[in-house]
C-alpha positions as CSV (number, residue, x, y, z in Angstrom):
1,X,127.4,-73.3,85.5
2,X,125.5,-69.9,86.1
3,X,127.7,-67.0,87.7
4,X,126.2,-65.8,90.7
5,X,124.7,-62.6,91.2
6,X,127.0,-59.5,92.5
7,X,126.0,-57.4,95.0
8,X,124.9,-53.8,93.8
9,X,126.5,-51.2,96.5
10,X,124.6,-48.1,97.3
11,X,127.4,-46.2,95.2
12,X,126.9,-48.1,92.4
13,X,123.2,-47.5,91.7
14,X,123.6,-43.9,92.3
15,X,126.5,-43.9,89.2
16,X,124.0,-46.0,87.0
17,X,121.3,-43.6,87.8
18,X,123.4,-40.5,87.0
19,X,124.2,-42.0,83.7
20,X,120.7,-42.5,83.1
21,X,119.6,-39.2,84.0
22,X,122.4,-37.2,81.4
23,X,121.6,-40.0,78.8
24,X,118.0,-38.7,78.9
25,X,119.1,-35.1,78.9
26,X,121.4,-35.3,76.0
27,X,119.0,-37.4,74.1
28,X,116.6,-34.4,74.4
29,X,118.8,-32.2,73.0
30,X,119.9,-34.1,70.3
31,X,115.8,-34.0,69.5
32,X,115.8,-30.7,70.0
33,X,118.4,-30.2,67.5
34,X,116.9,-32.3,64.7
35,X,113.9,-30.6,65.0
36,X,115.5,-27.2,64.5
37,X,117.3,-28.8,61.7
38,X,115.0,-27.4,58.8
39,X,114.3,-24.4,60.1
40,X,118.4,-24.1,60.3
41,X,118.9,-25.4,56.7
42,X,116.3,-22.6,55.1
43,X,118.4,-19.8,57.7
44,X,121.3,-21.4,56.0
45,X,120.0,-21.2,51.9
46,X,118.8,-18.1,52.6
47,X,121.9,-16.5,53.7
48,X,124.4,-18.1,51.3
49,X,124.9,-15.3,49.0
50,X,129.1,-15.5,49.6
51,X,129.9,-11.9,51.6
52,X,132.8,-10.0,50.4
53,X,136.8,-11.2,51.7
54,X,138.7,-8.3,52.5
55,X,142.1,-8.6,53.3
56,X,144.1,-6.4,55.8
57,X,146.4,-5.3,53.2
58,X,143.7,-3.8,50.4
59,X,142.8,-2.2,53.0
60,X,146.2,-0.6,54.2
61,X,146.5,-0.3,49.9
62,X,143.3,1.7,49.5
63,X,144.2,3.7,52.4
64,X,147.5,4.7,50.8
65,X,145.7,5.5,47.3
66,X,143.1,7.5,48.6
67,X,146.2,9.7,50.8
68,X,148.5,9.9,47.6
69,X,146.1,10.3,44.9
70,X,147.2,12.8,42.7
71,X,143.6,13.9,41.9
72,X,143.0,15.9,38.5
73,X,145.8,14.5,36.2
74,X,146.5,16.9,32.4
75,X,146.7,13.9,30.4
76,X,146.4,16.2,26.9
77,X,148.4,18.4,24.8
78,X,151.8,19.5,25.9
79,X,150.9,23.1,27.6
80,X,153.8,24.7,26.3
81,X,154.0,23.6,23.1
82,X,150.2,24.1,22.4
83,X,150.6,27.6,23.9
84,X,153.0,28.6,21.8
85,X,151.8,27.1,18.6
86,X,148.0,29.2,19.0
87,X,150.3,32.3,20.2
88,X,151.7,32.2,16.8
89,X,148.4,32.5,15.1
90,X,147.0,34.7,17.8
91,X,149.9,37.5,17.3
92,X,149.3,37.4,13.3
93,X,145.7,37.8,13.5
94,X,145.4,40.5,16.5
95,X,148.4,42.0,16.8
96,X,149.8,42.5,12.8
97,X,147.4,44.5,10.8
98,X,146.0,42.8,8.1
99,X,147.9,44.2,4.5
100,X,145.6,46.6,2.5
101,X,146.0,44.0,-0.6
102,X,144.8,41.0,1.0
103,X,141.8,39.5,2.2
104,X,140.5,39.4,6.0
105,X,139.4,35.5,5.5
106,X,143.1,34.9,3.7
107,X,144.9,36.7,6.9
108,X,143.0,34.4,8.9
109,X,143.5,31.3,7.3
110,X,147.3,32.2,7.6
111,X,146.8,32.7,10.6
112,X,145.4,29.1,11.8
113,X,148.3,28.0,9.1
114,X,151.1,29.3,10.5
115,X,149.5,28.2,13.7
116,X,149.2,24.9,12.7
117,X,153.2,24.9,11.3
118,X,154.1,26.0,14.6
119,X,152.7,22.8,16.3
120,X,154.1,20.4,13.3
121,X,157.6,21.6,14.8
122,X,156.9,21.9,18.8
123,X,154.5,18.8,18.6
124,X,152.0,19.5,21.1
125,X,149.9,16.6,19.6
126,X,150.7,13.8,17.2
127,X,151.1,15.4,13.7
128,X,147.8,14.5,12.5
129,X,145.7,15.7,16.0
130,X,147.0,18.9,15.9
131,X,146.3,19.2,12.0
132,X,143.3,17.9,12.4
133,X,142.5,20.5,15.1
134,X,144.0,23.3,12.8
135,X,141.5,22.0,10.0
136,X,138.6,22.0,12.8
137,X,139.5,25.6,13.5
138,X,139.1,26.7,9.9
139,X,135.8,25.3,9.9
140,X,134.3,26.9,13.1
141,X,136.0,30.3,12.4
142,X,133.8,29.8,9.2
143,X,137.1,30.7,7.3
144,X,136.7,27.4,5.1
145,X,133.4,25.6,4.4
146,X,133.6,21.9,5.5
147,X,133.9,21.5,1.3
148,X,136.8,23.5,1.0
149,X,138.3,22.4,4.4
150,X,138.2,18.5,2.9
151,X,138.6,19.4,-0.5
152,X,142.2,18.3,-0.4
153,X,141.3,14.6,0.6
154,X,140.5,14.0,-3.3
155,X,144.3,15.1,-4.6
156,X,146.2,12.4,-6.3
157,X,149.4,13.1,-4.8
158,X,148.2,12.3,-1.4
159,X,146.8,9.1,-2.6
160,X,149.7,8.3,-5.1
161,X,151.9,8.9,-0.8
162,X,149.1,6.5,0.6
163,X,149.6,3.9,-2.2
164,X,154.0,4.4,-1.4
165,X,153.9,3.4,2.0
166,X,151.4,0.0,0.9
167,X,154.1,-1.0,-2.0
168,X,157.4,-0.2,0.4
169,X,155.2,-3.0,2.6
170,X,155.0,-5.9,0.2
171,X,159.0,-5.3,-0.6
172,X,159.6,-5.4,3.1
173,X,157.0,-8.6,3.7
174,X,157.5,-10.3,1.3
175,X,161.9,-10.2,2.0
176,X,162.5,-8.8,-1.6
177,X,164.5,-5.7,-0.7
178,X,166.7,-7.8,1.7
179,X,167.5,-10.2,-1.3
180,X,168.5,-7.5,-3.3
181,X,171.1,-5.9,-0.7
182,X,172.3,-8.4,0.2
183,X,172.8,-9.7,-3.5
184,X,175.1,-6.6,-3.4
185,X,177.1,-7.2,-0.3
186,X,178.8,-10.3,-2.1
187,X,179.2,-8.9,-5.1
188,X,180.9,-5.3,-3.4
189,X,181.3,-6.3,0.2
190,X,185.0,-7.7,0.5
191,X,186.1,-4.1,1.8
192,X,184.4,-2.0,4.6
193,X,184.3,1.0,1.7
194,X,183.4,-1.6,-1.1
195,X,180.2,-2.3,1.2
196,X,179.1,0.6,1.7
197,X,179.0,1.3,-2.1
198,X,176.8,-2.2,-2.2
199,X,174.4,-1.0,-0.3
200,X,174.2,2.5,-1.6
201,X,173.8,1.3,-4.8
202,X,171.4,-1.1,-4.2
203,X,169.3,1.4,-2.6
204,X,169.2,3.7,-5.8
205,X,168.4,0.8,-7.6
206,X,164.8,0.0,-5.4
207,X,164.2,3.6,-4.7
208,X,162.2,4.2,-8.1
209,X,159.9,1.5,-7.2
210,X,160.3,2.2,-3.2
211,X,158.5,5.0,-2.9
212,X,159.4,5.4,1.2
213,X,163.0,6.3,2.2
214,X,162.1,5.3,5.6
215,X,160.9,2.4,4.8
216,X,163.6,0.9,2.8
217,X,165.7,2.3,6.0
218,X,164.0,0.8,8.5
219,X,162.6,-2.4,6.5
220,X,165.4,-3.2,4.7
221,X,168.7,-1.4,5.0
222,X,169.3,-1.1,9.0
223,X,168.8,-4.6,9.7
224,X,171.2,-5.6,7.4
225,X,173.9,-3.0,8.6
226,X,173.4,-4.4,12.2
227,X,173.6,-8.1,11.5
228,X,177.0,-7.3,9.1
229,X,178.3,-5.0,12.2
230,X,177.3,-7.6,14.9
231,X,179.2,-10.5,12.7
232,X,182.4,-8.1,12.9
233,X,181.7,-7.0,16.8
234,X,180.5,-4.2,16.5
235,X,177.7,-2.8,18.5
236,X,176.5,-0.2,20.6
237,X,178.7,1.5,22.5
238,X,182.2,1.3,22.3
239,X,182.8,-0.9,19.6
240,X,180.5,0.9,17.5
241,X,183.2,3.0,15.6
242,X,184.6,-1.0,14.3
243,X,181.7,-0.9,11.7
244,X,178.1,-0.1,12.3
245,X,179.0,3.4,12.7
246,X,180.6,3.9,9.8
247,X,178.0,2.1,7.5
248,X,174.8,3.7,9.1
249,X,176.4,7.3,8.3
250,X,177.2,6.2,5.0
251,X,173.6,4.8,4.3
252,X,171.7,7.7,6.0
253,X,173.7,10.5,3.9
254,X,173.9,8.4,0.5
255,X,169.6,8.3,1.0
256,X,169.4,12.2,-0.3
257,X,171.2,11.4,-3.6
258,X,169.2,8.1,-3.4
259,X,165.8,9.6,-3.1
260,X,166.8,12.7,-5.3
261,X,168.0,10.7,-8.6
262,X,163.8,9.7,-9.6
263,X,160.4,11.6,-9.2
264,X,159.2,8.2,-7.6
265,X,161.9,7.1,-5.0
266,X,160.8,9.3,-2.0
267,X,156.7,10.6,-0.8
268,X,158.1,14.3,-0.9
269,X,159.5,14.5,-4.3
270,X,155.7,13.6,-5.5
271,X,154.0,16.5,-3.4
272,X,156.6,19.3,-4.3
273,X,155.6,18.6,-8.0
274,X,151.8,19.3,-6.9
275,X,152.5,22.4,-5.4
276,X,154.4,23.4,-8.4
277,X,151.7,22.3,-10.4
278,X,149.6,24.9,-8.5
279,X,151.6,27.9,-9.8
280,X,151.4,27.0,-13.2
281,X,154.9,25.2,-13.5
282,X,154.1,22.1,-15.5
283,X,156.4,19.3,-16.6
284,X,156.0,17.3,-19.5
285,X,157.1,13.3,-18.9
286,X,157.4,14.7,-15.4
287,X,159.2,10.7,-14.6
288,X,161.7,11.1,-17.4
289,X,162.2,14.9,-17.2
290,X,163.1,14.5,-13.6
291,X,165.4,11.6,-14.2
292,X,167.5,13.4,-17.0
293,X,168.1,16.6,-14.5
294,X,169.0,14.5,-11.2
295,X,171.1,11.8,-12.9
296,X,174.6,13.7,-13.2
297,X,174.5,15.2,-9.5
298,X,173.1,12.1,-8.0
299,X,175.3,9.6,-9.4
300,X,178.2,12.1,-8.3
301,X,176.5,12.3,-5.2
302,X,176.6,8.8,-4.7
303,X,180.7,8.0,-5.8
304,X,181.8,11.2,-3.1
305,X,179.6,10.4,-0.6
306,X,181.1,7.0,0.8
307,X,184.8,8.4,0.3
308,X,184.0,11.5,2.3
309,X,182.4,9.9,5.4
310,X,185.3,7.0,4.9
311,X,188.2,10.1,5.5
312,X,186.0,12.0,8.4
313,X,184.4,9.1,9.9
314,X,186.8,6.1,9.3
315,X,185.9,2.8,10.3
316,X,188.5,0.5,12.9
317,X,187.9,-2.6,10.4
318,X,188.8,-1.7,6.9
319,X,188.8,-5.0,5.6
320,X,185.0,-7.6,5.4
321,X,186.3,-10.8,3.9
322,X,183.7,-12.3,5.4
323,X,180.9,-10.3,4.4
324,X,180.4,-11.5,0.9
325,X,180.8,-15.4,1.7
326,X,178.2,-14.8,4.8
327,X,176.1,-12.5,2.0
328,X,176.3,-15.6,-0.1
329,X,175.3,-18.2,2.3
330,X,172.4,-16.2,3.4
331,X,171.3,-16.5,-0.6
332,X,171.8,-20.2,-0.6
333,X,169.2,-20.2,2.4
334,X,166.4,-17.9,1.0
335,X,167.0,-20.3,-2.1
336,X,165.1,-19.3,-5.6
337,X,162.3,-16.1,-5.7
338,X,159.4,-16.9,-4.1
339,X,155.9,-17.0,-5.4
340,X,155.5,-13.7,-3.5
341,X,158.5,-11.8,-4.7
342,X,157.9,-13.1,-8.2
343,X,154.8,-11.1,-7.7
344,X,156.5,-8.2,-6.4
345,X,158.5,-7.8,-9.6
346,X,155.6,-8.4,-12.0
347,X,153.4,-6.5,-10.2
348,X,156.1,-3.1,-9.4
349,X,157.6,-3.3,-12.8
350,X,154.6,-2.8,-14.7
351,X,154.2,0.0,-12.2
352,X,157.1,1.3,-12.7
353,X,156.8,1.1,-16.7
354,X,153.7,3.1,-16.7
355,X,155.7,6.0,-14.0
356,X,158.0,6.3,-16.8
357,X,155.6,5.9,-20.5
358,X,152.2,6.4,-18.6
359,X,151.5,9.9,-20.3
360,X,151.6,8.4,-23.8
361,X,148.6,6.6,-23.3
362,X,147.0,8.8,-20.6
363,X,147.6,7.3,-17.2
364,X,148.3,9.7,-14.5
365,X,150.9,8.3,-11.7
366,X,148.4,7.9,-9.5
367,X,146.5,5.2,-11.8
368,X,149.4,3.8,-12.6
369,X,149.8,2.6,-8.6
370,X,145.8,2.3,-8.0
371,X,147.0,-0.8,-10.7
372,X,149.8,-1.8,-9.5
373,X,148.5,-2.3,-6.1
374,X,145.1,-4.0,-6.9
375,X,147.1,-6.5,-8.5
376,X,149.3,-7.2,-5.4
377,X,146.2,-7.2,-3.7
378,X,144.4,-9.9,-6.1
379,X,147.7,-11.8,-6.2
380,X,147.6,-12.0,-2.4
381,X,151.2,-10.5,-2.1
382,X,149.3,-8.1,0.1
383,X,146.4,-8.4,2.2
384,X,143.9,-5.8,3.2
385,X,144.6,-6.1,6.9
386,X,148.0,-5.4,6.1
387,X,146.9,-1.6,4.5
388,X,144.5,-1.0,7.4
389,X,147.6,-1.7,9.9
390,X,149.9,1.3,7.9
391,X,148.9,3.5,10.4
392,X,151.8,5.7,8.8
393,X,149.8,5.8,5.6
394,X,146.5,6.8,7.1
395,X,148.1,9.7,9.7
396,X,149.9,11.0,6.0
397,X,146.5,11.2,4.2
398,X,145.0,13.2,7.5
399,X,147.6,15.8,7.6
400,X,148.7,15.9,4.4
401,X,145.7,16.6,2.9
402,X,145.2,19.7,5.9
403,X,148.5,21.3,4.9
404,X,147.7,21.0,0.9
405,X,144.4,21.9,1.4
406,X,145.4,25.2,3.2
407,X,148.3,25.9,1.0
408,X,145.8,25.7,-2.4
409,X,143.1,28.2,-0.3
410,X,145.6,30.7,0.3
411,X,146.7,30.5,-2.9
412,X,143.1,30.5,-3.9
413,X,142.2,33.4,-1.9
414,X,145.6,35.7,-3.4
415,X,147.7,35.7,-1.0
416,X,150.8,33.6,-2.8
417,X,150.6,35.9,-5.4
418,X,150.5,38.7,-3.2
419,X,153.8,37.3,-1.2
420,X,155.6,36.5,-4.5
421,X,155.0,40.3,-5.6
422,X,155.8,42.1,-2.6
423,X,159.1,39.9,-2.3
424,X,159.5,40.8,-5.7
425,X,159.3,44.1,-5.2
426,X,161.8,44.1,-2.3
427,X,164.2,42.4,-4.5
428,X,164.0,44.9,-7.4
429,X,164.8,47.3,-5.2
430,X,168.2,45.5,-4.4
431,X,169.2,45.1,-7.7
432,X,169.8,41.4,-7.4
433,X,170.0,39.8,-10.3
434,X,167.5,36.3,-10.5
435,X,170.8,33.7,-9.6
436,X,171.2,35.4,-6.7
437,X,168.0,35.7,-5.3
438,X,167.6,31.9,-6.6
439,X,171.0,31.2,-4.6
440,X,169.9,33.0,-1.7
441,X,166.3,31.4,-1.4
442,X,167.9,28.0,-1.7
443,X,170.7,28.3,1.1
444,X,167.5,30.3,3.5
445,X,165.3,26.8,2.9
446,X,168.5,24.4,3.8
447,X,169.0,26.2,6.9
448,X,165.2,26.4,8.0
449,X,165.2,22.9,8.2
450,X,166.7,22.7,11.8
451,X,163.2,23.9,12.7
452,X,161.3,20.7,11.1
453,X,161.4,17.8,11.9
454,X,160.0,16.3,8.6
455,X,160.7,16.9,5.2
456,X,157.4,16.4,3.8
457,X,156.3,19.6,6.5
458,X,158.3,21.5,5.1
459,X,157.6,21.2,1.9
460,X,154.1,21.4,2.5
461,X,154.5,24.5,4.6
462,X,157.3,26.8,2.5
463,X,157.7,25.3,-0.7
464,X,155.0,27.1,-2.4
465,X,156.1,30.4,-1.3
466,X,159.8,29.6,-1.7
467,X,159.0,28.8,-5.9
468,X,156.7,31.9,-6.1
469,X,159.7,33.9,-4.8
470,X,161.9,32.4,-6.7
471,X,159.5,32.8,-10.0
472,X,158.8,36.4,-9.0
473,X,162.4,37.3,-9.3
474,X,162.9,35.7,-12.7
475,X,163.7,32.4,-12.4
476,X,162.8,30.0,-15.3
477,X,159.7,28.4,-13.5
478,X,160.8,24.8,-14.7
479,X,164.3,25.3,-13.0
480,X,162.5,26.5,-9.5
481,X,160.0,23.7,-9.4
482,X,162.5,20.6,-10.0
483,X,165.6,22.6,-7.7
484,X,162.9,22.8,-5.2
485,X,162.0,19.5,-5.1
486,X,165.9,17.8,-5.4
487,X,166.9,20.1,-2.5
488,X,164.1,18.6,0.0
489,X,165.9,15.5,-0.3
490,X,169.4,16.7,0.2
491,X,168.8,18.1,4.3
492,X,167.1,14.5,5.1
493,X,170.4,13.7,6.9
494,X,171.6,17.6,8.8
495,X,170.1,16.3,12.6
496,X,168.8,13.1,13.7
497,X,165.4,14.5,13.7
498,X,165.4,16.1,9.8
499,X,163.8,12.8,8.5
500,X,162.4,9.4,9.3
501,X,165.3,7.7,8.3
502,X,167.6,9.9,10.4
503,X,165.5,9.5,13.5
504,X,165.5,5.3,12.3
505,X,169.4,5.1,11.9
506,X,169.9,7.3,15.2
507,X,167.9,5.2,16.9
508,X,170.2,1.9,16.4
509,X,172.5,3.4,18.7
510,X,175.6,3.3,16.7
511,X,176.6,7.5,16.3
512,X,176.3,9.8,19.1
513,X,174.6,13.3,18.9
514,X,177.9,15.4,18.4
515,X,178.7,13.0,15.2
516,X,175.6,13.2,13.9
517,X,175.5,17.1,14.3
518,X,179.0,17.5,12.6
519,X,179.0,14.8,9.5
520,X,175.3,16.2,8.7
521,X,176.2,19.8,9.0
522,X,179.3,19.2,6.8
523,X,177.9,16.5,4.2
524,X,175.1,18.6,3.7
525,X,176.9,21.7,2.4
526,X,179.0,19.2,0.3
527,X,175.5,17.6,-0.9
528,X,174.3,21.5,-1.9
529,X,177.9,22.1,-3.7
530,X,177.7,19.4,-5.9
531,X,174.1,19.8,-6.8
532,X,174.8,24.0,-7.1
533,X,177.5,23.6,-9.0
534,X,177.9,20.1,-10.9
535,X,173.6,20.1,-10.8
536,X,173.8,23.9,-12.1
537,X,176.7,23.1,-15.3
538,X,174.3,19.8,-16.2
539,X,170.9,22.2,-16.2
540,X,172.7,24.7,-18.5
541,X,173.5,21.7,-20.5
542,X,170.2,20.4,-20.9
543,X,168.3,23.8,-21.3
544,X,166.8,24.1,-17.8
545,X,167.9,27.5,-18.1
């Protein structure tokens, strides 16, 4: 059955008539709005580049950089150092008259020299910068044409240096070096004085085909020392005087006799017998002639050496038993030579065969290692990559060839010869007989070397004038070129800073400053003594004089 009809109030139909009413108002919004809607849509693509979110604290951060920042920051040359280095050219050139014998365009060039040695030994730049800007100098004083300036680039020594630091690479890379060391750590290592003799020995056994004391320090030679120290705790600090003191003191002063014993076995032994060649002092079978003067004091070198930093230096552990059986068992793990090593010993011992015979048949050193290293190269032992990362190398050719090439100009231009006759002259005047003034020369140049901080510098910067000196007073030239170049190997060890390897085995940590001041001082005397003296009796012997 059909529900009745309910009665509509008066309230009621005004309710269902307000409903009606907003229903129809929002409905005509809700039109409104959809026809807005493309209009909104293109507002809306036309504006939606995203705009830039900045948060409160970049802006409390910019704030703060803009209120502390520093503004015009030096970031160049030390100003000191750089001051004082031009000063030193400034003074010779304007302030001390040029001598009535020499040149204007010589003084000058001594001038920007001596200029340029300054900042080798303050270091207001990287060595090769500030050579470089000393070489730039010469050039826009118009003191040396650009020929002259480069001409140096071209000299076999430097490249015969370049060609050292690729080989002392391959024996690194390739683990050679290591094997041989350690080789002599079982066979000498069962006492802490036995294995420091290893090691020494081992050394002047890769030197001659080695040609970087640094390198075989730093790629070879400290990270044994540290792993055999670190085995016996000792490290850093204050167990380093258990072993890894002892053994890095030994190593570093052992290098000189080391790197002194063949012309090959160290970068500055090969430039001081350019710069001898340059006044005339030649040597026939330079490689064989320098081996049969430095044997005797190097091999007695060597044998005091260990015992003398053993008494002043003593180790806390005197006894490694465990050294030669852990020396042993790293050989059982590295296993038979590798393809690459094999390579290394083919490759460096026809290298080293032609060092020693090359002049029979014509081949300069230099050749000789342009060989030796195209092979390694073919052989893959050594990549190209590898030679473009010895930044060492490349920084060596740069200033290098700016030192030699300003040391052949002056002597070019007179002034050596004018130096070596005006000392001679002074000399005469003292009645000094030629030993003396040979002593006195020598003991002058070991002491200088507190100034440099690089035995190739030095040699580079004095050793020319030093021989001329030494010539001038009477010395037999062939004595004052090979003396000259033995004793730049012998102050390598004086300071932590006299040579790479002393600034390498510093740096592990194991000596402190005073040490390192007192055994260097006091082993380098004794280094001097036996070469003076032993060195001296064996010359006599073999006619050097």
């Amino acid at each position: 059955a059909a529900a009745p009809p309910r009665a509509t109030s008066p309230s009621s139909k005004a309710a269902t008539s307000s409903r009606a009413s907003l229903a129809s108002t929002f409905g005509r919004k809700a039109s409104a709005r959809r026809a807005q809607r493309p209009a909104d849509a293109l507002r809306v693509r036309a504006s939606s580049a995203p705009a830039p979110v900045v948060f409160a604290g970049d802006v409390a951060a910019a704030s703060s950089d803009a209120a502390t920042s520093p503004g015009f920051v030096w970031k160049g040359a030390k100003i000191v150092p750089a001051l004082l280095s031009v000063a030193v050219g400034l003074v010779v050139k304007f302030v001390i008259p040029c001598p009535a014998g020499v040149l204007p365009q010589a003084w000058t060039l001594l001038a920007i020299f001596l200029s340029t040695i300054a900042g080798l030994v303050l270091t207001p730049l990287p060595v090769g910068a500030w050579a470089f800007c000393g070489l730039s100098m010469c050039v826009v004083t118009k003191t040396l044409t650009f020929q002259q300036a480069f001409s140096a680039m071209t000299n076999d020594v430097i490249w015969l240096i370049v060609l050292a630091f690729f080989f002392a690479k391959g024996f690194v890379q390739t683990g050679l070096g290591d094997r041989v060391a350690t080789w002599f750590v079982k066979m000498l290592g069962k006492s802490t004085l036995g294995l420091s003799y290893g090691l020494s020995i081992s050394e002047a056994l890769l030197a001659p085909a080695m040609p970087s004391t640094t390198a075989r320090a730093g790629g070879v030679y400290l990270p044994i020392i540290k792993s055999l120290a670190k085995n016996a705790g000792s490290e850093p600090g204050p167990t380093a005087n258990k072993l890894g003191g002892f053994l890095i003191q030994t190593q570093l002063q052992c290098s000189g006799h080391s790197s002194a014993m063949c012309m090959t076995a160290a970068a500055q032994n090969l430039l001081s017998l350019k710069l001898a060649a340059s006044l005339g002092i030649v040597i026939a079978s330079p490689w064989l002639t320098w081996f049969k003067a430095a044997c005797v004091p190097a091999i007695v070198g060597l044998a005091v050496t260990p015992l003398l930093v053993f008494k002043m230096f003593p180790p806390e552990i005197q006894d490694t038993p465990e050294a030669p059986k852990e020396a042993a068992e790293k050989l059982k793990k590295l296993g038979p030579l590798s393809q690459d090593e094999t390579m290394v010993v083919v490759t460096m011992g026809l290298t080293v065969i032609l060092w020693i015979f090359g002049d029979k048949i014509g081949m300069s050193s230099v050749t000789a290692a342009m060989l030796g290293m195209s092979l390694q190269l073919v052989s893959g032992v050594i990549t190209w990559q590898d030679c473009l990362n010895e930044k060492g190398a490349w920084d060596t050719l740069l200033w290098f060839a700016v030192l030699i090439g300003m040391s052949a100009q002056l002597n070019a231009m007179g002034f050596i010869t004018y130096l070596s006759n005006s000392v001679a002259g002074a000399l005469a005047a003292t009645s000094l007989g030629w030993g003396q003034v040979f002593v006195l020369l020598h003991a002058c140049y070991f002491g200088i070397h507190y100034l440099f901080a690089s035995q190739t510098a030095q040699v580079a910067a004095l050793s020319t004038a030093f021989m001329a000196m030494m010539i001038a007073s009477g010395a037999p030239p062939l004595l004052a070129g090979l003396t000259m170049a033995f004793h730049t190997n012998l102050f390598g060890a004086i300071t932590h800073y006299a040579s790479g390897q002393g600034a390498v085995y510093f740096g592990a940590g194991y000596v402190d400053l005073p040490t390192t001041f007192k055994l260097g001082g006091v082993l380098g005397v004794v280094n001097l003594l036996i070469w003076g003296v032993i060195g001296g009796a064996w010359w006599k012997v073999i006619g050097l004089y």
